[in-house]
C-alpha positions in Angstrom: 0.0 0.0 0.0 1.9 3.3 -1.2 -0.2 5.4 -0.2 -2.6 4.8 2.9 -6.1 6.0 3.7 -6.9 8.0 7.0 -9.2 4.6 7.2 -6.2 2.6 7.1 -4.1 4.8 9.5 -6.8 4.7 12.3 -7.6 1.0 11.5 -4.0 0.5 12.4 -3.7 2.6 15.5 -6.3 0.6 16.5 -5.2 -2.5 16.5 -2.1 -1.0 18.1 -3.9 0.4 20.9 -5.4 -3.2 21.2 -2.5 -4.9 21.2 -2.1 -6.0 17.7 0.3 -6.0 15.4 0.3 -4.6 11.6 3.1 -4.2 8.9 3.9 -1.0 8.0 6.4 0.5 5.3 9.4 2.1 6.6 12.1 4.2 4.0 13.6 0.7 3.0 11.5 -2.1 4.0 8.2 -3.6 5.4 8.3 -3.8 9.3 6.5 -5.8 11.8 4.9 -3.8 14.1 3.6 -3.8 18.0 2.8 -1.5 20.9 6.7 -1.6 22.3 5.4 -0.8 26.3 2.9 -3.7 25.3 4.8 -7.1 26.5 2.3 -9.2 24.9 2.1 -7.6 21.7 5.9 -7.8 21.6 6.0 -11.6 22.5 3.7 -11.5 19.2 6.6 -10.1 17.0 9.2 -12.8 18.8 6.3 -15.8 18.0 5.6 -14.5 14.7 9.1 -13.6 13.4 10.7 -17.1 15.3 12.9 -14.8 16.6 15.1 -15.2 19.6 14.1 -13.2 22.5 17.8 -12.1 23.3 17.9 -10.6 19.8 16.8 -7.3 20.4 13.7 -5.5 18.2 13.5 -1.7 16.7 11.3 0.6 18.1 10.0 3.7 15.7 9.2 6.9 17.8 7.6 9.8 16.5 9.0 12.5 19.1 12.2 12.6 20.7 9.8 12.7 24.0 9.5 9.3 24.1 13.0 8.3 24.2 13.3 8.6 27.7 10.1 5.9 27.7 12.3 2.9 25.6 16.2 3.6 26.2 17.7 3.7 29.2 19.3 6.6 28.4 21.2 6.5 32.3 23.4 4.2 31.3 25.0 6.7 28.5 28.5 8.5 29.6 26.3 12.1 30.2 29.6 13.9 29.3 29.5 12.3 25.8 26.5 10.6 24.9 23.9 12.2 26.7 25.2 15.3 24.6 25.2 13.7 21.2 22.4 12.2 21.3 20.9 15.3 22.0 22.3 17.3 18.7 21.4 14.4 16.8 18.1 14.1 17.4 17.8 17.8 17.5 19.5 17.8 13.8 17.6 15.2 12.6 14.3 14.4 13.9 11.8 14.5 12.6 13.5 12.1 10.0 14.7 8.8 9.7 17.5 8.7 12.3 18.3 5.0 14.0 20.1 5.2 17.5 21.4 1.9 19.2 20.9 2.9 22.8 20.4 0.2 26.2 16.6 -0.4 26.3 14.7 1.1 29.5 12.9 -1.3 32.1 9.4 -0.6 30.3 10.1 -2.1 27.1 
């Protein structure tokens, strides 16, 4: 689907919101997705992907806001990372940016 209806966005959300999963494009492929703060949902991607659970998963944001919510973002070096994480997602969000950060207790 190139080119999504509101119908399909909010059809999606709500599966989300109910714990679903849906597949959704992302710049360079098809992704598997899940509520990340939802550990059942998640156990779906791991069951449906027959994936390992100590292989980790992505997790899409759309606001720097929520990083705090998935990445442990305590375990960074503050005098290093905590600062360039900052200017990068201050240079390049919105946007496709990809961080490889410790995951926080939630997800």
């Amino acid at each position: 689907m190139s080119d999504p209806s509101d119908a399909h966005i909010l059809a999606a959300a709500r599966l989300l919101r109910d714990g679903g999963l849906v597949a959704f494009p992302t710049e360079t492929v098809y992704g598997l997705g899940a509520n990340a703060l939802d550990p059942l949902a998640v156990a779906g991607i791991f069951e449906l992907k027959g994936r390992p659970r100590f292989d980790p998963l992505i997790v899409h944001l759309d606001t720097a806001d929520l990083l705090p919510t998935v990445a442990d973002l305590t375990a960074i070096p503050t005098a290093i990372g905590g600062e360039l994480i900052e200017q990068l997602v201050e240079r390049f969000w919105p946007g496709p940016l990809t961080l490889v950060l410790p995951k926080a207790d939630a997800v």
